[in-house]
C-alpha positions in Angstrom: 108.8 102.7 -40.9 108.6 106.4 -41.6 111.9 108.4 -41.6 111.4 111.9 -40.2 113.6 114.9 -41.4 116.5 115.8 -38.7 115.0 119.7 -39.5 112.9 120.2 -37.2 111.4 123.6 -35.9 112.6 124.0 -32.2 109.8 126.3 -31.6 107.4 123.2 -32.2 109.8 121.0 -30.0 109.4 123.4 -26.9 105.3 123.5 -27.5 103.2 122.1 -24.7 101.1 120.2 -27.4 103.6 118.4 -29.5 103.0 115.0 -29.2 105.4 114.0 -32.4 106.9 110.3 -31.6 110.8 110.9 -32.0 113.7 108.6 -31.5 116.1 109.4 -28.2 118.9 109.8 -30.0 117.4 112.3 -32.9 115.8 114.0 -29.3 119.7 114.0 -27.7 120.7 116.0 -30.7 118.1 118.5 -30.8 118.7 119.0 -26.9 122.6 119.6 -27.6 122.0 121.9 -30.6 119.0 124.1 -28.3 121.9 124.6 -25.2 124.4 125.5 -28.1 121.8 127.9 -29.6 120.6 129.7 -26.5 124.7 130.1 -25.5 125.7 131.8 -28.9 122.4 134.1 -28.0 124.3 135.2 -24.8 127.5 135.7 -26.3 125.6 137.6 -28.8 124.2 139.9 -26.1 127.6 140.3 -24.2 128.3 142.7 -27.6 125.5 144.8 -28.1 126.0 148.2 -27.3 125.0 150.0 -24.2 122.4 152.3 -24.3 123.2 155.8 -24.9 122.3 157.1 -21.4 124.2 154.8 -19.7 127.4 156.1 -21.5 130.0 158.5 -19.9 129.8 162.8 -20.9 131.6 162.8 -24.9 135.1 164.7 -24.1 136.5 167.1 -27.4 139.3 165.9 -29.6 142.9 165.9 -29.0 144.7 168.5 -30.6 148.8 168.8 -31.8 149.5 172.5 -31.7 153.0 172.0 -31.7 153.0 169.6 -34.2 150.9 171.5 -36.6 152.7 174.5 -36.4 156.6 172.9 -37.0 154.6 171.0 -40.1 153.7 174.7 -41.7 156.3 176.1 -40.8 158.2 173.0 -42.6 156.0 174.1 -45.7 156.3 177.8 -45.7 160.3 177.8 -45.2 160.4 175.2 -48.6 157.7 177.2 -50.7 159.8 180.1 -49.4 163.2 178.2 -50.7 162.1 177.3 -53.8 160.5 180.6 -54.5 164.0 181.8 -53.9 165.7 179.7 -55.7 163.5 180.4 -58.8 164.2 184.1 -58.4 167.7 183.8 -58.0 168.2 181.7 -60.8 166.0 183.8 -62.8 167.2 187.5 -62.2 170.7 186.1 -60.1 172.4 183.8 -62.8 172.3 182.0 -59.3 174.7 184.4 -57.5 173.1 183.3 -54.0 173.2 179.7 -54.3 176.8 179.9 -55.4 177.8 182.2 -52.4 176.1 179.9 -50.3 177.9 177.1 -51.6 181.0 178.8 -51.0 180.6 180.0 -47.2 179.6 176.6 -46.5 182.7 175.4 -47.9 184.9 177.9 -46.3 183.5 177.1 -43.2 184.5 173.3 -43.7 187.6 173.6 -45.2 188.3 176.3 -42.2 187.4 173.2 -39.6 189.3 171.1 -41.3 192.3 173.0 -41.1 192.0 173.9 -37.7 191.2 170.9 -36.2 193.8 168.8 -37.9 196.7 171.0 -39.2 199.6 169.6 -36.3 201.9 167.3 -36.9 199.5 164.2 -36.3 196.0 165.3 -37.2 193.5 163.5 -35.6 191.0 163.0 -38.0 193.6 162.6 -41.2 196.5 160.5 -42.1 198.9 163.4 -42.5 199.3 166.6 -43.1 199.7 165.5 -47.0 196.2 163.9 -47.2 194.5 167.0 -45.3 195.7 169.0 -48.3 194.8 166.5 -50.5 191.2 166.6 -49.5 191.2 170.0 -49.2 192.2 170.8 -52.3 190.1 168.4 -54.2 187.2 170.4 -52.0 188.5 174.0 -53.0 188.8 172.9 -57.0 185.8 171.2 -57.2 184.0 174.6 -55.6 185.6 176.8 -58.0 184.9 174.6 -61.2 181.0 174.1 -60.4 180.9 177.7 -59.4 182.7 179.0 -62.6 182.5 182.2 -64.0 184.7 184.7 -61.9 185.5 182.0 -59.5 187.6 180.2 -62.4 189.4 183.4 -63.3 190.8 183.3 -58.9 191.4 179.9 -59.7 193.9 180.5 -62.2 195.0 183.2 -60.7 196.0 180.8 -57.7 197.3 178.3 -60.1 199.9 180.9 -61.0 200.9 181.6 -57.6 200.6 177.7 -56.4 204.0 176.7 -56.1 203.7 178.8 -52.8 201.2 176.5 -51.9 201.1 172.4 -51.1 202.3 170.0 -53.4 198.6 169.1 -53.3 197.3 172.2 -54.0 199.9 172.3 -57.0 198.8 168.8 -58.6 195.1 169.7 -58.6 194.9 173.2 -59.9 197.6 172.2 -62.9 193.5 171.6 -64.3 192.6 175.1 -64.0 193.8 176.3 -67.3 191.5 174.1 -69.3 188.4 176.1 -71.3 185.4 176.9 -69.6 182.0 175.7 -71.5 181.1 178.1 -74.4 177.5 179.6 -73.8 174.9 179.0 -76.5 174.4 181.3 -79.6 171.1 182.5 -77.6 172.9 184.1 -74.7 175.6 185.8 -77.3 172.9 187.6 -79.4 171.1 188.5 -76.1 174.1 190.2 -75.2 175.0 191.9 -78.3 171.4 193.4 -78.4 171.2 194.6 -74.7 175.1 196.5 -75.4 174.0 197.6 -78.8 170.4 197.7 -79.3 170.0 195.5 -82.4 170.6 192.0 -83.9 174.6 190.6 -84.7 173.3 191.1 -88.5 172.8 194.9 -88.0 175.8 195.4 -85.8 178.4 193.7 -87.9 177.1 194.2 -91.0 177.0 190.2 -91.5 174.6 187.0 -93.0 174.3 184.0 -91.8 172.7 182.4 -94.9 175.9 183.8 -97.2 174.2 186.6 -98.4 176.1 188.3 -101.2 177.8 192.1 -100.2 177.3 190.9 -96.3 179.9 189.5 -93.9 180.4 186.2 -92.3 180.5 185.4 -88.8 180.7 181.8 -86.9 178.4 180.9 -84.3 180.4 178.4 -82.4 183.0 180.2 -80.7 186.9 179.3 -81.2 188.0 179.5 -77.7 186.3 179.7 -74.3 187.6 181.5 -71.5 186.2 181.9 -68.1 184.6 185.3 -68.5 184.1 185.7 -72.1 184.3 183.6 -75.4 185.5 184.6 -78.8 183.9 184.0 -82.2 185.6 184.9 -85.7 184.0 187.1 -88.3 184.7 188.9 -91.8 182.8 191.9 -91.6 181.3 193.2 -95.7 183.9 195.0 -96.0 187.1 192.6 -95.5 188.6 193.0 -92.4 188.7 189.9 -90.2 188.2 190.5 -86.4 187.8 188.0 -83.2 184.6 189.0 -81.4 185.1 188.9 -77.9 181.8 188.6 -76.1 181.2 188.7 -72.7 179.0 185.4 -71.1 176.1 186.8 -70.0 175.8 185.9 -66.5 178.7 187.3 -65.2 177.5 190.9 -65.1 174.7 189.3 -62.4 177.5 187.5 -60.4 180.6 189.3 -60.2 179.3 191.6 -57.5 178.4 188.9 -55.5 181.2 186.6 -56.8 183.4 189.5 -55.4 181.6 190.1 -52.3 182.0 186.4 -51.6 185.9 186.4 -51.7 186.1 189.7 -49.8 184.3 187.8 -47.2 185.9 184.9 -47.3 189.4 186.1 -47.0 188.3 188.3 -44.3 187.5 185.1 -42.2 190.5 183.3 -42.9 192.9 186.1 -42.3 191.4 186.4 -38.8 191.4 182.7 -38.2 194.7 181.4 -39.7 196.7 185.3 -38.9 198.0 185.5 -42.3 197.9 189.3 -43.3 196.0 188.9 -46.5 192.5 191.0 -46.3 194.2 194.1 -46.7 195.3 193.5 -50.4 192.0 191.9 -51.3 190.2 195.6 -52.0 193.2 195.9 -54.8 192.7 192.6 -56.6 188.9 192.6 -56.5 189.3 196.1 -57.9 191.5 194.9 -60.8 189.2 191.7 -61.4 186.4 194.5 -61.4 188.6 195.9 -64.5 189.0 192.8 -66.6 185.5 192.6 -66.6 185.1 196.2 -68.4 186.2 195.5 -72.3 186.3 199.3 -72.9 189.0 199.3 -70.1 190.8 196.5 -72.0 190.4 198.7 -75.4 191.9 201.6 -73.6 194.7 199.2 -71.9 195.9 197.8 -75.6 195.6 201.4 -77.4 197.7 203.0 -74.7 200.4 200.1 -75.0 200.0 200.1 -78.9 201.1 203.4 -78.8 204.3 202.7 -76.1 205.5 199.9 -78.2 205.0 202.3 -82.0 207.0 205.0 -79.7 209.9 202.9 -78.6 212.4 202.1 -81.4 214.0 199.1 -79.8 210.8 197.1 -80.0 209.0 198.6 -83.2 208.5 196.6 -85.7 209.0 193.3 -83.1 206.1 193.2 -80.9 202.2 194.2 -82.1 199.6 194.9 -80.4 196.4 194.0 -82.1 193.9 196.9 -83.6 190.5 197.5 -81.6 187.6 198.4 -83.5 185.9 201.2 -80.8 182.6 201.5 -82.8 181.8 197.4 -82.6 182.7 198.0 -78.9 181.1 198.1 -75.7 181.8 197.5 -72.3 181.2 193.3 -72.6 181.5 193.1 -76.8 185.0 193.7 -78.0 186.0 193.9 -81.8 189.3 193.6 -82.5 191.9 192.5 -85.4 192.0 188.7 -86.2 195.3 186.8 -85.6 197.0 184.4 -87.3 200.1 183.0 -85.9 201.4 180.3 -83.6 201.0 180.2 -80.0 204.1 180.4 -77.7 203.8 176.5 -76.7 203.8 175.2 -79.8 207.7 175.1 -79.4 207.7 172.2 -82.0 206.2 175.0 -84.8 208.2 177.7 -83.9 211.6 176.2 -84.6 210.6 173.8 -87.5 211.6 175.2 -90.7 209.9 177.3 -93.1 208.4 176.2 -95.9 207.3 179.4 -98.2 209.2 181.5 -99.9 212.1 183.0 -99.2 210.9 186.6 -98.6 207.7 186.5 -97.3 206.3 186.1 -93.9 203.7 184.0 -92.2 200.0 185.1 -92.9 198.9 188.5 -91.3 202.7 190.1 -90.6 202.7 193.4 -89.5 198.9 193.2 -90.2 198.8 192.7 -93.7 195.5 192.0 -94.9 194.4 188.1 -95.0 192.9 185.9 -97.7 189.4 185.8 -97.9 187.5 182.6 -98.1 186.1 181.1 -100.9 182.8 181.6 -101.5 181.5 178.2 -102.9 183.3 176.4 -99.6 180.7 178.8 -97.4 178.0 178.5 -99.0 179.3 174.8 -99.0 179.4 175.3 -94.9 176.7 177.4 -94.1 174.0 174.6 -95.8 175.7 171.2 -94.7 176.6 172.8 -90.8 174.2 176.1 -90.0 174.9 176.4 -86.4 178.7 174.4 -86.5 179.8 176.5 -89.3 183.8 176.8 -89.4 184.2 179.8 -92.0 187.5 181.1 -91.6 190.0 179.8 -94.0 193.1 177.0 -92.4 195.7 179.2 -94.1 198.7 176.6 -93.4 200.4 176.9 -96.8 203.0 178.0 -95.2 203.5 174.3 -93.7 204.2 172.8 -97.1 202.8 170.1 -98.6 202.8 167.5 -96.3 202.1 170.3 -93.4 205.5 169.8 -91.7 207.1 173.0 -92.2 207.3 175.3 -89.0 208.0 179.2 -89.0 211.6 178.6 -88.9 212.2 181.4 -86.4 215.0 181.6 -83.1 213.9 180.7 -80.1 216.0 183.3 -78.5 215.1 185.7 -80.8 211.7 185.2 -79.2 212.3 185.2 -75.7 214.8 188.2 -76.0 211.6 190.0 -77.2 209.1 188.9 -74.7 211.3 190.0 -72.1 212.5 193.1 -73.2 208.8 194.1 -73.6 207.8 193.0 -70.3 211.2 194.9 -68.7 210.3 198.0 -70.3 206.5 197.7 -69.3 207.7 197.8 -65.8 210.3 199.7 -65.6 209.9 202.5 -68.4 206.1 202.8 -69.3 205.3 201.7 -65.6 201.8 200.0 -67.3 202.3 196.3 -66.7 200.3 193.1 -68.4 200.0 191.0 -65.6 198.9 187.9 -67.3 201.3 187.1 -70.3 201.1 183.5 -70.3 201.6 181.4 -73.7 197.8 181.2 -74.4 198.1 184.8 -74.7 201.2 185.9 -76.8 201.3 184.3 -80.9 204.6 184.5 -82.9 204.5 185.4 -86.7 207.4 185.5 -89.0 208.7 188.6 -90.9 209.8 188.3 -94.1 213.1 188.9 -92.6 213.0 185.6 -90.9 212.7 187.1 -87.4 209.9 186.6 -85.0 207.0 189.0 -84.8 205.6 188.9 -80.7 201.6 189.4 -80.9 200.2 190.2 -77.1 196.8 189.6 -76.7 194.2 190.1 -73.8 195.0 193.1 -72.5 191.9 193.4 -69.4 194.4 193.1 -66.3 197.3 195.4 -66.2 198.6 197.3 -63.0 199.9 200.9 -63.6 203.1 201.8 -61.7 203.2 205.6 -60.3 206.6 207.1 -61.5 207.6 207.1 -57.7 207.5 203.3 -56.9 208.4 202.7 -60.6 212.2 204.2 -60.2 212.3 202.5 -56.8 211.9 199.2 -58.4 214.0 199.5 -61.1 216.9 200.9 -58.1 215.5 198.0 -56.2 216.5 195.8 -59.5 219.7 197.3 -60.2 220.4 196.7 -56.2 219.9 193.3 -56.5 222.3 192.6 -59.3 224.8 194.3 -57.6 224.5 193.1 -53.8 224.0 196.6 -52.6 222.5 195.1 -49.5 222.5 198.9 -47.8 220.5 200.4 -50.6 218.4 197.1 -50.7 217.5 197.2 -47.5 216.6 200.9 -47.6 213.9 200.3 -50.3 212.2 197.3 -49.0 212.2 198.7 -45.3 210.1 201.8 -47.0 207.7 199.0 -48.6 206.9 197.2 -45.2 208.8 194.1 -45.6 210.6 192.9 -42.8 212.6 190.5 -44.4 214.4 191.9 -47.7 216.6 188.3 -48.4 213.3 186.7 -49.2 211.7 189.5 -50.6 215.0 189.3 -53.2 215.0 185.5 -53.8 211.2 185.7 -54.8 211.8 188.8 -57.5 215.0 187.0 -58.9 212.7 183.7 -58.6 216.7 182.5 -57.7 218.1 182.8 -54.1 219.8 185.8 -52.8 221.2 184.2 -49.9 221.8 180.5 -49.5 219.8 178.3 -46.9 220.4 174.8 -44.7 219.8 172.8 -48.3 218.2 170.1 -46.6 217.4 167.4 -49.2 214.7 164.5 -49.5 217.6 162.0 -48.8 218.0 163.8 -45.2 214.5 163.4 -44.7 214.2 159.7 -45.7 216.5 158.9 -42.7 213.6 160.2 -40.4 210.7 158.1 -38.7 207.4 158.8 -39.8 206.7 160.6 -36.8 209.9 162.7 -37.0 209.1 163.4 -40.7 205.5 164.3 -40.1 206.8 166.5 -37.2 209.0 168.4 -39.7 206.8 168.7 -42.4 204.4 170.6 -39.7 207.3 172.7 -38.4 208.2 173.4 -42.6 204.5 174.9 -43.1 204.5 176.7 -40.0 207.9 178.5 -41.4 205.7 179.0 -44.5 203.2 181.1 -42.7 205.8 182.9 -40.7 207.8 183.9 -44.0 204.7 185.5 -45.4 204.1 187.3 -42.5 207.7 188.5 -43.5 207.5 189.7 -46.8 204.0 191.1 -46.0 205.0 192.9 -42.5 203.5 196.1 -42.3 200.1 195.7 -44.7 199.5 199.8 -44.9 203.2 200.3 -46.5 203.1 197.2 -48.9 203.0 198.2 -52.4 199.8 196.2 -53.5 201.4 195.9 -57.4 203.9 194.2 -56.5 201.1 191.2 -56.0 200.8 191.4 -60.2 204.3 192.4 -61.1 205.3 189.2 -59.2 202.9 187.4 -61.3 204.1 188.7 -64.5 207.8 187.7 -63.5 207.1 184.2 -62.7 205.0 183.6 -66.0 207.8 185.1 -68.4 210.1 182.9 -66.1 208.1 180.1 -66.6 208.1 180.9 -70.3 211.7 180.8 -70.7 212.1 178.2 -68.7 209.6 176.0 -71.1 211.5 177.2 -74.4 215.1 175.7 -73.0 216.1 179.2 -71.4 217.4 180.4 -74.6 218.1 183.6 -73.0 219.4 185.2 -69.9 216.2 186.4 -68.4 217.9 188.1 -65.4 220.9 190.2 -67.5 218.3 191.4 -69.7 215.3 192.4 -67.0 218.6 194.3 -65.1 219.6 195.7 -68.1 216.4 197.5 -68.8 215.9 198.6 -64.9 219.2 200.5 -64.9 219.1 201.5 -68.8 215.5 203.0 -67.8 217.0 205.4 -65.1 218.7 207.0 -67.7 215.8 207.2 -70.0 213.1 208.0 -67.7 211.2 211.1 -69.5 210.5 212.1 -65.7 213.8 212.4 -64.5 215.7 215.6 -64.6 218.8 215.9 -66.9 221.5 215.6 -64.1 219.8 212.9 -62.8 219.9 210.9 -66.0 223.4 211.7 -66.5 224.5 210.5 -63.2 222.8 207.3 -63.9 224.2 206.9 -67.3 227.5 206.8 -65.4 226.4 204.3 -63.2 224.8 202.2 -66.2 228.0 201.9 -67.9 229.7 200.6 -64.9 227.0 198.5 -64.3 227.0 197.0 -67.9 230.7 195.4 -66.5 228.6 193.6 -63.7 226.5 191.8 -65.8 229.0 190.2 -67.3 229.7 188.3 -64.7 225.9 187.1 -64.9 226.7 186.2 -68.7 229.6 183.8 -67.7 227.0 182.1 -65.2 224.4 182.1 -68.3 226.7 180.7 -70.8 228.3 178.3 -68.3 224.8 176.6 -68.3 224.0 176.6 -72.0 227.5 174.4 -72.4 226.4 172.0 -69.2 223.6 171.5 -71.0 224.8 171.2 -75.0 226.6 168.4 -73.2 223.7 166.8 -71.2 225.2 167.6 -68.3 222.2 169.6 -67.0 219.2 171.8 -67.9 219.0 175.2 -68.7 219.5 178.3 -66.7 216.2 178.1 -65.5 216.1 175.0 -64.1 219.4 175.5 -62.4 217.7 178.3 -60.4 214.5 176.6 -60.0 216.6 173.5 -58.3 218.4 176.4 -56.1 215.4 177.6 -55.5 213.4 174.9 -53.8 216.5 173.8 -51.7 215.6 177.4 -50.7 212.3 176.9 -50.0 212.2 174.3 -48.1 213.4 176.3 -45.3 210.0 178.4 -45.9 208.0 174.8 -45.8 207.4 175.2 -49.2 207.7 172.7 -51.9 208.1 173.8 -55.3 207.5 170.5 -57.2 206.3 171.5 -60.7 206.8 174.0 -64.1 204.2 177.3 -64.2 203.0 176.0 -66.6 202.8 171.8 -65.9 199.4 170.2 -66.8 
């Protein structure tokens, strides 16, 4: 029987003449698979497309206008940032970007404060964590900034025991050293002040050529404005370089700009009276910026100091080399010596000989160094050369030897120069803390006082000058009438506090509430008083400020100097009565005044002689502390009055919980 293929053409099947013989079942299969065919064909057709004339009119696209303009304007505004940024950074030293960083941080820090300073905040713990945050906020700001922004910092660190424990704790960091800028930047600097190369200006080699000088790339200290580098010009004399970092001539307009602003804002929003003295600090920040103004600052007080016999040949004032000079490159004499808080140096004992003094002594020449150990240097370190020579023989062999000099002897120095700044010459340093005074030692034995960085000083017109030192002499006295009298012709409302802050002791006595009072509180009741504390803070320095037109704006900086050379005593073991000598010299200088008239200085030579008996009652206090604390039985002087004093304060809502100069 044939088999027949199950292929077979379905066009033949449906043929009128096919007569092919084909099993029903092989026939039921062909008939299922037709019907399956001829329905896939009209499912096919369901899907072709219409024709074109049976299809509606074409409609034009849809269109985002809005859309499309927010997305270029998205574009433009960041071209336009970036371009911005570019050219600030470029030609700025980033000026904007850092004002803008501070606004915006003003404005939160401003929130902040008033949405949360009461005596439950809202959005904070306590009144202790708000100034917590904010003061991490406000360092963070000024070290990122840097630059000028540093140099406010510190200047707040100084004044921050007025402020928050908080605020105390976290600017203690301010005093570390600012990043050095690279070698670059320096010699870009020294060629746009001078018009040639370091080599040409100085006279120096950096390969060790012979007849040339030295000079070390790497700076030896860092400060927030400038840095200094040592050098040994050809012919012999050693000078510290002082060279201003590059970017702040770009930023300190706008730095300054920034804080005027700032203040402004506050003032307005907090009512704390403190715009109207900002025209007079910017103005002296300005200054400290200008090295020929610090050239002319030290060469006017070299010359006070060289015409006063009671401090010639105890303090110096370091030589400035005018033609190595320009306003942001300053030359002057190298110093060797030890700073003021190395206390442990100072006092150990001296290991030389007998009759000489420590290296550079009332600037004798110093050593040069050898010439194989820098050429030594310059090949083994080129760009971390350290060139100057240790010149610590004077430490003994086993480098343990100090300079063997009296602390008192030092601190009677520092403050008699500082008393007869203010109240004799009437030109005041404002910053003399330790980093900036160095101690030599005479052949005598004695202490030689070294003041360096002399860019801020406040001058004091002869007028307010003899009013201060009266306001002084007042003071020590209680001559409340004549106190009164002076401070009511300064603007100050409240001459009690006004006196406690210039003694940095209180004139008048307070409720002496104490943290064991306190701990009997609830929290509520202790959160309560600590607002009502602060509030009393503001208040008092609406006090002492009272009318802003008749405020003498030095006193901002002769307050500053005060509480640093207090500070300083108070860190060497108050080895002197600060107090008896500052007096001293403020009723001494009314008789020595050059710009007093003869009967005038005779009628206060009178009245210095009687007040010489007065003091002596300040000695018994002095000297009753110094055997207290020979015994254990206490601290110095200083303390004494800074434990007096934050009894005192804490009436103002302010707590004094730390040294000047802690951290």
């Amino acid at each position: 029987m044939l088999q027949y293929s199950s292929r077979i053409c379905l066009r033949c099947l449906s043929s009128p003449g096919a007569s092919l013989s084909i099993p029903l079942r092989q026939v039921s299969i062909l008939e299922t698979t037709s019907r399956s065919f001829h329905k896939s064909r009209q499912r096919l057709a369901s899907f072709a497309p219409p024709p074109p004339e049976s299809l509606p009119k074409a409609s034009p696209p849809k269109i985002y206008p809005r859309t499309r303009r927010w997305t270029r304007r998205l574009v433009y505004t960041a071209i336009g940032i970036g371009a911005l940024y570019g050219l600030d950074r470029q030609f700025y030293a980033s000026s904007l970007l850092r004002s803008t960083r501070t606004f915006a941080l003003g404005l939160i820090v401003a929130t902040d404060y008033k949405i949360n300073f009461r005596a439950n905040p809202p959005l904070a713990e306590s009144i202790e964590a708000l100034h917590a945050r904010n003061a991490q906020r406000l360092f963070e700001l000024l070290r990122t900034n840097g630059g000028l922004y540093l140099k406010i910092g510190q200047a707040i660190a100084m004044q921050s025991a007025i402020l928050p424990p908080e605020f105390q704790k976290m600017f203690q960091k301010m005093f570390d050293d600012a990043p050095q800028n690279s070698w670059k930047d320096v010699e870009k600097v020294i060629k746009e002040d001078f018009g040639k190369s370091p080599e040409e200006v100085f006279g120096i080699s950096f390969t060790g050529d012979s007849g040339s000088g030295l000079m070390e790339r790497k700076a030896r200290a860092s400060a927030s404005v400038a840095q200094v580098h040592w050098a040994r010009l050809r012919d012999g004399r050693e000078v510290a370089i002082k060279i201003q970092k590059r970017e702040i001539a770009q930023q300190v307009g706008w730095d300054l700009w920034t804080f005027k602003v700032v203040t402004w804002i506050y003032t307005k929003i907090f009512d704390i009276p403190l715009y109207s003295l900002v025209p007079y600090i910017t103005e002296r920040l300005l200054l400290e910026t200008d090295f020929e103004n610090e050239a002319d600052n030290s060469e006017r007080m070299a010359e006070f100091v060289a015409n006063e016999p009671r401090l010639r040949g105890r303090v110096y004032i370091p030589k400035v080399y005018r033609e190595l000079s320009s306003k942001r490159v300053m030359t002057a004499e190298w110093i060797e010596g030890v700073r003021l808080w190395d206390k442990e140096t100072l006092t150990r004992p001296w290991e030389g000989s007998r009759r000489q003094g420590s290296p550079g002594c009332k600037g004798a020449p110093l050593d040069p160094p050898k010439t194989e150990e820098v050429q030594r240097t310059l090949q083994d370190h080129p760009l971390d050369e350290k060139l100057k020579p240790e010149r610590d023989w004077w430490k003994g062999k086993d480098g343990q030897g100090g300079l063997g000099v009296s602390l008192k002897d030092v601190m009677t120095t520092m403050v008699d120069l500082f008393s007869a700044q203010m109240f004799l010459w009437g030109s005041v340093h404002a910053d003399p803390h330790p980093g900036n005074i160095f101690i030599r030692r005479l052949p005598s034995g004695k202490p030689e006082l070294v003041l360096i960085d002399h860019g801020l000083y406040i001058q004091m017109k002869p007028e307010f000058r003899h009013q201060y030192s009266l306001f002084w002499k007042s003071l020590m006295t209680f001559d409340n009438k004549t106190l009164g009298e002076i401070v009511k012709g300064w603007g100050i409302n409240n001459a009690d506090i006004f006196a406690s802050a210039t003694l940095m002791r209180p004139y008048t006595g307070g409720d002496h509430t104490t943290s064991e009072e306190l701990s009997k509180l609830s929290k509520k009741e202790r959160d309560q008083r600590h607002y009502e504390m602060q509030q009393k803070m503001r208040k008092g320095i609406r006090e002492i400020l009272g009318d802003e037109k008749k405020w003498p704006q030095e006193l901002i900086f002769i307050g500053r100097n005060l509480r640093i050379v207090q500070g300083n005593n108070q860190f060497l073991g108050s080895p002197v009565n600060r107090i008896r000598i500052t007096g001293y010299w403020a009723s001494r200088s009314l008789v020595d005044s050059p710009d007093l008239s003869f009967s005038e200085k005779l009628k206060n030579y009178g009245r210095h002689i009687i007040f010489n008996l007065v003091l002596l009652s300040s000695d018994a206090v002095f000297y009753g502390s110094k055997i207290r604390q020979f015994f254990g039985m206490g601290g110095g002087m200083e303390d004494e009055i800074e434990n007096q004093m934050r009894h005192m304060a804490k009436d103002f809502g302010v707590e004094l919980n730390h040294g000047v100069f802690d951290g």
